[in-house]
N, C-alpha and C positions, 0 to 999 in steps of 0.2 A: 600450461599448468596454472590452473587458480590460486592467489595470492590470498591466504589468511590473516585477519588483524585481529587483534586483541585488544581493544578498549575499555575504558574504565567510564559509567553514568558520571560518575561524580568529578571527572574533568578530564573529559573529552581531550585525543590529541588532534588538535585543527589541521596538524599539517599533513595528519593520515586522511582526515577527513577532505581537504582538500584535493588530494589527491586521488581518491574516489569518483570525487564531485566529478573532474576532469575526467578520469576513465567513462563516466554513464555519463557525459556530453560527448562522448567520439562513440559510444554505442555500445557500454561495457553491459554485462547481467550481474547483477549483485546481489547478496544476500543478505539481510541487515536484520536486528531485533525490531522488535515495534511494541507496544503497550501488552501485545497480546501474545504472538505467536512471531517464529522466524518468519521472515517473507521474502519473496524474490520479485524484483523489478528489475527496469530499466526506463530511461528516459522515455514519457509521452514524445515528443516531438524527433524519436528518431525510428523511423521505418524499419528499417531494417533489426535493429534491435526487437521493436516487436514483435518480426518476422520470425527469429529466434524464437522469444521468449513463446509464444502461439506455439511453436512447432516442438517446444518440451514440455510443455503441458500435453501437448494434440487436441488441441482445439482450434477452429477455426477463427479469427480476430473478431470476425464483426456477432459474434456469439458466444465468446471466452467471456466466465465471471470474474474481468479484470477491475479493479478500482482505481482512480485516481487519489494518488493520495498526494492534499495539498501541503502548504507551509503553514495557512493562517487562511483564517476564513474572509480575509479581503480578496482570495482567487478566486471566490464560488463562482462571481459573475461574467466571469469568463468561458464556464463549463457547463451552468446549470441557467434552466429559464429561471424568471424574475421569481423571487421569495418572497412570498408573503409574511406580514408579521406574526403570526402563531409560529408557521415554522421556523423564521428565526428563529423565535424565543427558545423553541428545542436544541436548534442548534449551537445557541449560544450559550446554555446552558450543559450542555454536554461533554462541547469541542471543544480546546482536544481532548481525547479521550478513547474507550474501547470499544468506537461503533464508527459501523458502515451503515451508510444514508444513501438510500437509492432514490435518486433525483432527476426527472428531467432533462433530460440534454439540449445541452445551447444548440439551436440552429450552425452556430461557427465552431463544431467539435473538430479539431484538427483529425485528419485521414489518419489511420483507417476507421473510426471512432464518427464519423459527419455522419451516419445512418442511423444512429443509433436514437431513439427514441428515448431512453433513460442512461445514467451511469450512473455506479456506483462511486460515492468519495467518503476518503477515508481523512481526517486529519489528527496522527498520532498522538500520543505525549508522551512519547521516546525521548530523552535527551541527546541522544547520537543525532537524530531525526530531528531534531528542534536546529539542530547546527549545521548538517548535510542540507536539508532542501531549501531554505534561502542562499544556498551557491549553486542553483541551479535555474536554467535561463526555462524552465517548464516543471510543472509535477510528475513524479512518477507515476508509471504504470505497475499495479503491484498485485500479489495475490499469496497466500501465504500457503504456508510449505505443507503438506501432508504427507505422513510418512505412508509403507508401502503396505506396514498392520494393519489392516480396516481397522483392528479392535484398539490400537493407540490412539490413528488419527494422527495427532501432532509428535515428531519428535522435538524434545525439548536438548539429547546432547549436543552443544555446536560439534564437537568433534565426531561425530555422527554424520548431523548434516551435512558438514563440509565432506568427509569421505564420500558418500552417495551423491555429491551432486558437483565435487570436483572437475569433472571432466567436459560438464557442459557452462560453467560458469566462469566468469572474469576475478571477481575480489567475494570476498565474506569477510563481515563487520562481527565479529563474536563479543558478549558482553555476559556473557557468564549460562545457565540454564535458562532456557527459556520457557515461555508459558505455555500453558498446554489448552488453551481455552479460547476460542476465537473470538473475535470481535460480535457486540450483536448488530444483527442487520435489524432495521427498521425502513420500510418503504415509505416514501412522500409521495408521493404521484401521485395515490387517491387523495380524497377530501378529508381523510380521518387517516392517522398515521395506523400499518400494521407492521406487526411483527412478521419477519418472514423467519428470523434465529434467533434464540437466546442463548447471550452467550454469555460472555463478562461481563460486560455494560449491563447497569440494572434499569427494569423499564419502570419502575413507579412514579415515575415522572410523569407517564402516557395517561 
């Protein structure tokens, strides 16, 4: 049975949060708020956790639209090839914030993730998330929740979510209604940034 918590933005209990951290380094799935919408992850670096999380979505790993989502963008360079300075400047202007950046993938992406030609990374500005992923020895794997209404898309009740997805999950982080608006994607990989989604994150930047 899945463990619910209840947390407050405005100050975080560490010691639940700690113990989180711990369960998704022994290979928990969790469900956590993020700037945008609920999401569900689990540890990059544990196998078999992705193995999971892959086979409740139904998708295959090396073709799931999973993200990394970092702590702080001093991790890029360990996921993404070398950045140029335009696209800094987006990203450092952005992050943290409501968008997924599809980026290049390091030649050293840890398995099952080393084939992959691009990934996606996510870096929040969740304060749960600001606290949970620097106690963590890698970044999550994560992708956000979609309910089963085509015509909703996102459900926003935690108590919702955690009923429907109780049975396959470890802990849920609840911090009140969530957003119903996903992240926007913008792809790097060409020469000129594109939009692939418009979501929350405004592009008048681009």
């Amino acid at each position: 049975m899945a463990i619910l918590y209840t947390l407050y933005p405005s100050s975080p209990d560490t010691k639940i949060i700690s113990e989180v951290a711990q369960a998704l380094i022994q290979g928990a799935l969790v469900i956590y708020p993020t700037d945008t919408v609920y999401a569900l992850g689990c540890l990059s670096s544990h196998a078999k956790a992705i193995d999971r999380l892959s086979k409740i979505k139904k998708v295959k790993v090396e073709q799931a639209p999973f993200s990394f989502l970092l702590s702080d963008l001093s991790e890029l360079s360990e996921y993404v090839q070398h950045i140029d300075s335009p696209t800094f400047r987006i990203l450092k202007r952005t992050l943290p914030g409501p968008y997924t950046y599809i980026m290049k993938g390091s030649k050293k992406l840890p398995k099952p993730f080393d084939k992959r030609k691009s990934i996606g990374i996510r870096i929040s500005d969740n304060p749960i998330l600001k606290v949970l992923l620097p106690l963590l020895p890698a970044p999550l794997i994560t992708t956000s929740l979609h309910d089963r209404d085509a015509i909703i898309d996102y459900t926003t009740n935690p108590a919702v979510i955690f009923e429907e997805w109780t049975s396959v999950i470890d802990f849920m982080i609840e911090t009140g209604t969530g957003g119903n608006q996903p992240s926007t994607i913008i792809n790097l990989t060409q020469a000129e940034p594109q939009i692939v989604r418009h979501g929350k994150g405004s592009v008048e930047f681009l």
